[in-house]
C-alpha positions as CSV (number, residue, x, y, z in Angstrom):
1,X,0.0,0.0,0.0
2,X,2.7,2.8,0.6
3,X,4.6,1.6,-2.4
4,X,1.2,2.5,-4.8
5,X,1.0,5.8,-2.7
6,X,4.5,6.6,-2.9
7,X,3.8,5.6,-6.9
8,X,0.4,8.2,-7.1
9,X,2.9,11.2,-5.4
10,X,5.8,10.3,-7.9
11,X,3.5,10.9,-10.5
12,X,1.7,13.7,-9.6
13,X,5.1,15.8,-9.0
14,X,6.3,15.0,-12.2
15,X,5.5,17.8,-13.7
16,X,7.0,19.8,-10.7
17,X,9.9,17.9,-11.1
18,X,10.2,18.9,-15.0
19,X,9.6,22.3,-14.5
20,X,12.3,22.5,-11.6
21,X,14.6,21.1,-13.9
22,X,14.0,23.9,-16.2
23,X,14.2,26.6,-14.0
24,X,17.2,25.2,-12.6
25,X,19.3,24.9,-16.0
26,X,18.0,28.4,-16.8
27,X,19.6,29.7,-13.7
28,X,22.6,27.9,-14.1
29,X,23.2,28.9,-17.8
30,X,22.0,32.6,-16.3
31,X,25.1,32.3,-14.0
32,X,27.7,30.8,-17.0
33,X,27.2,34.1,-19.2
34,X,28.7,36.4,-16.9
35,X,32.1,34.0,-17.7
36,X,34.5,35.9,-15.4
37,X,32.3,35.2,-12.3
38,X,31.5,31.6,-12.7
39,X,34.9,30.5,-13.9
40,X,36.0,29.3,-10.7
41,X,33.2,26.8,-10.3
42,X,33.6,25.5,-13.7
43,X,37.3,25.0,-13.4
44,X,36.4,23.0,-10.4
45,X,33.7,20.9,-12.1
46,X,36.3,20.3,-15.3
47,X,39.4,19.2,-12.7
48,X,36.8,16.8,-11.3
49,X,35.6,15.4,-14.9
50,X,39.2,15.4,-16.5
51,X,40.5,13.3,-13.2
52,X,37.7,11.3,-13.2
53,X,36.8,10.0,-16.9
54,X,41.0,9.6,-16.9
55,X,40.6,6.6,-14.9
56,X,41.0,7.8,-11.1
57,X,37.4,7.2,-9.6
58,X,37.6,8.1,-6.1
59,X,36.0,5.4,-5.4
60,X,36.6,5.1,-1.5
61,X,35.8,8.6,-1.3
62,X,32.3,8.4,-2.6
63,X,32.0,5.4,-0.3
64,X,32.7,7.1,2.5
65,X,30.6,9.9,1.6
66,X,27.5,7.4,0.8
67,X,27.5,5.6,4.4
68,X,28.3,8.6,6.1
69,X,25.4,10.6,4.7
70,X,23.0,7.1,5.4
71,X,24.5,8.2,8.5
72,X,24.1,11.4,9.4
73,X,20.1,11.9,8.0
74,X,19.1,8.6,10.0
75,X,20.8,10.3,13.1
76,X,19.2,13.5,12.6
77,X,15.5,11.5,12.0
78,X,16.4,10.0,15.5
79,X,17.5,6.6,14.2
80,X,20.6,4.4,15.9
81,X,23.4,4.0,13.6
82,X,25.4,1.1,15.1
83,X,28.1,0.7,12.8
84,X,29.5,2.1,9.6
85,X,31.6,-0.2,7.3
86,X,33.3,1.2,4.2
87,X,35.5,-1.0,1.8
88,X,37.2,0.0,-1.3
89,X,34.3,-0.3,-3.2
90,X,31.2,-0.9,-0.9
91,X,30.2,0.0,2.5
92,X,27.1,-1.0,5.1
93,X,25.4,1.2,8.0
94,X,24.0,-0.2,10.4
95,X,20.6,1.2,11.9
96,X,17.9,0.7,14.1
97,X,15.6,1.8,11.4
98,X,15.3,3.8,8.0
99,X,12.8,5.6,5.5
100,X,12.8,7.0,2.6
101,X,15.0,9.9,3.5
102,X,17.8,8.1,5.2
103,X,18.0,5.7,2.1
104,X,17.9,8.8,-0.7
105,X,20.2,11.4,1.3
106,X,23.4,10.2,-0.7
107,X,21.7,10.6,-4.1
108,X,20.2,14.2,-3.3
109,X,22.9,15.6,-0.7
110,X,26.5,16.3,-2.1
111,X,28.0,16.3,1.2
112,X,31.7,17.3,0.4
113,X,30.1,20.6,-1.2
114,X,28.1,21.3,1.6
115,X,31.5,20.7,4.2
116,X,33.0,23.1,1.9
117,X,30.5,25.4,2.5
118,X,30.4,25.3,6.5
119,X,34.3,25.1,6.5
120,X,34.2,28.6,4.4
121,X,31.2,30.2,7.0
122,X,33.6,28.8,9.7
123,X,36.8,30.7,8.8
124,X,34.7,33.4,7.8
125,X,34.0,33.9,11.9
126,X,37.5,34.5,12.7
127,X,38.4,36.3,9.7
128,X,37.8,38.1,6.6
129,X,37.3,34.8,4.4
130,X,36.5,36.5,1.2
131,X,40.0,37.0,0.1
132,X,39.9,33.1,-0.1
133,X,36.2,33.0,-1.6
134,X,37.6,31.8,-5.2
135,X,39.8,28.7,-3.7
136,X,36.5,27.8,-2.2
137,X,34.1,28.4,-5.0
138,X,36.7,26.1,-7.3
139,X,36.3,23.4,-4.1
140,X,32.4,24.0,-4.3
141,X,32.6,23.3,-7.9
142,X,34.7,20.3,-8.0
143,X,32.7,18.5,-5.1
144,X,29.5,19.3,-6.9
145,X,30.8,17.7,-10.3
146,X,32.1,14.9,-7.7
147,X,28.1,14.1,-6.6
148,X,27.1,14.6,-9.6
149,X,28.9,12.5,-11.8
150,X,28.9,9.6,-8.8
151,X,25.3,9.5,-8.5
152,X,24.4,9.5,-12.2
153,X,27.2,6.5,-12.4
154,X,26.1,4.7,-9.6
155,X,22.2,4.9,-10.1
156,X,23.1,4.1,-14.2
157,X,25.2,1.6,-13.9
158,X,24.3,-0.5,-10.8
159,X,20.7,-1.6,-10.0
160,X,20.5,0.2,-6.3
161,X,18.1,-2.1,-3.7
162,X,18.2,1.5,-2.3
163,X,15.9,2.7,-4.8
164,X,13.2,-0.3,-4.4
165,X,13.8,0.1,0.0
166,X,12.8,4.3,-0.4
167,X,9.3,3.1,-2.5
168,X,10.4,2.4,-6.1
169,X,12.4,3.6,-8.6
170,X,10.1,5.9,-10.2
171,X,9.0,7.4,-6.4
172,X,13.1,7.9,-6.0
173,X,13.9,9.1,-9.3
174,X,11.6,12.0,-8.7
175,X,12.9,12.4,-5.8
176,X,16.2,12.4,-6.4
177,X,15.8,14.7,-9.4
178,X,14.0,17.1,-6.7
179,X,16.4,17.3,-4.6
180,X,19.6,17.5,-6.6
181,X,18.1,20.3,-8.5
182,X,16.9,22.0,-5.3
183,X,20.3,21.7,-3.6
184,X,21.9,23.0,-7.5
185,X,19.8,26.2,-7.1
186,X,20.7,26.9,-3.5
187,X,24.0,26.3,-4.2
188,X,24.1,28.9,-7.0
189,X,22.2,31.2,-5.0
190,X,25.1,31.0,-2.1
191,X,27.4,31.4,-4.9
192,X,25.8,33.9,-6.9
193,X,23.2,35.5,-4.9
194,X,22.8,38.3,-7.7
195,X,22.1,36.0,-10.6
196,X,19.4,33.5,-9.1
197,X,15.9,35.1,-8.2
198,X,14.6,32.3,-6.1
199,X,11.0,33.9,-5.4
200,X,10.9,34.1,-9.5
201,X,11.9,30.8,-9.9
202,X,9.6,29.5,-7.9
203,X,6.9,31.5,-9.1
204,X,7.3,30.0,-12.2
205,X,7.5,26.6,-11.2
206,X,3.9,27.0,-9.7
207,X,2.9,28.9,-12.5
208,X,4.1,26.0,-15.1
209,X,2.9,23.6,-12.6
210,X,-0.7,24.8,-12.4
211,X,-0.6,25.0,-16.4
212,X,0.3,21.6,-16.9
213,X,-2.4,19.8,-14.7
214,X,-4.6,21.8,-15.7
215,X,-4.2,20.4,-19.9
216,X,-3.5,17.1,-18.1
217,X,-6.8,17.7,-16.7
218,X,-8.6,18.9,-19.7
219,X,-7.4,16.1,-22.0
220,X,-8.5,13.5,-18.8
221,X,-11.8,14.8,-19.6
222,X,-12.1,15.2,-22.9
223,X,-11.3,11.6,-23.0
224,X,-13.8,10.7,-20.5
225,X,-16.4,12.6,-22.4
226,X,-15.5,10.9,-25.5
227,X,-16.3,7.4,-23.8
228,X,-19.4,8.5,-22.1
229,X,-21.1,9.6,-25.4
230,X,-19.7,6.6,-27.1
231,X,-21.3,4.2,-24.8
């Protein structure tokens, strides 16, 4: 029963979930135009692609990351973690419990990024940070291509019982395609704060949203009236 419920809200944010996808490239390619400012998070992102794709996979790293993310989310839902095994190329936690949070967080949280981020706010207490704000932006970037690329490889390539556990893998693809474009945004919006309009973009998510179902809704009952008379 919560697998065909989780199945019914996949569905109906789908069209959410296309039209965040939009507005998110829209703001990143809104950020790429003014070249000078986003250079540093691109040279990041194309260290990370040219290191990776040349055969060095950092594949302890991501493991590491993975259970430690598992981690952290079930600990801040008020799970147990008992253990945490990492191996070169697999790891286990061990919990009390889990849902569909705990099991998605590594997919839709690029944690490296977001330690970047707190490191940077950190220094930033006991000094004036923003003469180093370029070294962390290229940081930012490069962890960012680092989830990025990871996730796409590891959902593409392996068939993840972590997608059937969290409700499906339609329910988690949306979800995971959500989040990563949420976390995207806010990350440009740290980054960039003049170039991403968050109340605009989310204005025209609704807006697009709305639209949508309501065609979706219109064709639904054109079709049903089609039927009716036919009968």
């Amino acid at each position: 029963m919560k697998k065909i419920l989780k199945l019914i809200i996949a569905l109906l944010l789908l069209p959410t979930a296309f039209f965040v996808v939009v507005e998110t490239g829209s703001a990143f390619f809104n950020v790429l135009r003014d070249f000078h400012v986003a250079v540093g998070l691109l040279a990041g992102a194309v260290l990370y692609c040219v290191i990776h794709f040349g055969g060095y996979k950092f594949e302890k790293m991501y493991v590491w990351g993975h259970e430690a993310t598992h981690a952290i989310v079930a600990m801040l839902c008020g799970f147990r973690v008992h253990s945490i095994t990492v191996n070169q190329e697999d790891g286990n936690v061990k919990m009390d419990r889990i849902n569909a949070a705990v099991v998605l967080a590594p997919y839709c949280v690029p944690l490296y990024a977001i330690l970047t981020g707190f490191i940077y706010l950190g220094l930033d207490l006991f000094m004036d940070a923003s003469q180093y704000r370029a070294v962390f932006v290229f940081i930012v970037g490069f962890f960012m291509a680092f989830h990025f690329v990871q996730t796409f490889q590891t959902l593409w390539e392996v068939d993840q019982p972590d997608l059937t556990m969290a409700g499906g893998r339609i329910f988690s693809s949306v979800i995971i395609i959500l989040f990563n474009a949420a976390v995207l945004v806010l990350v440009l919006k740290l980054l960039f704060p003049q170039r991403v309009q968050l109340l605009t973009m989310g204005s025209n998510i609704l807006l697009s949203t709305c639209k949508a179902w309501k065609m979706i809704g219109e064709i639904f009952w054109s079709w049903i009236s089609t039927k009716w008379h036919n009968v």
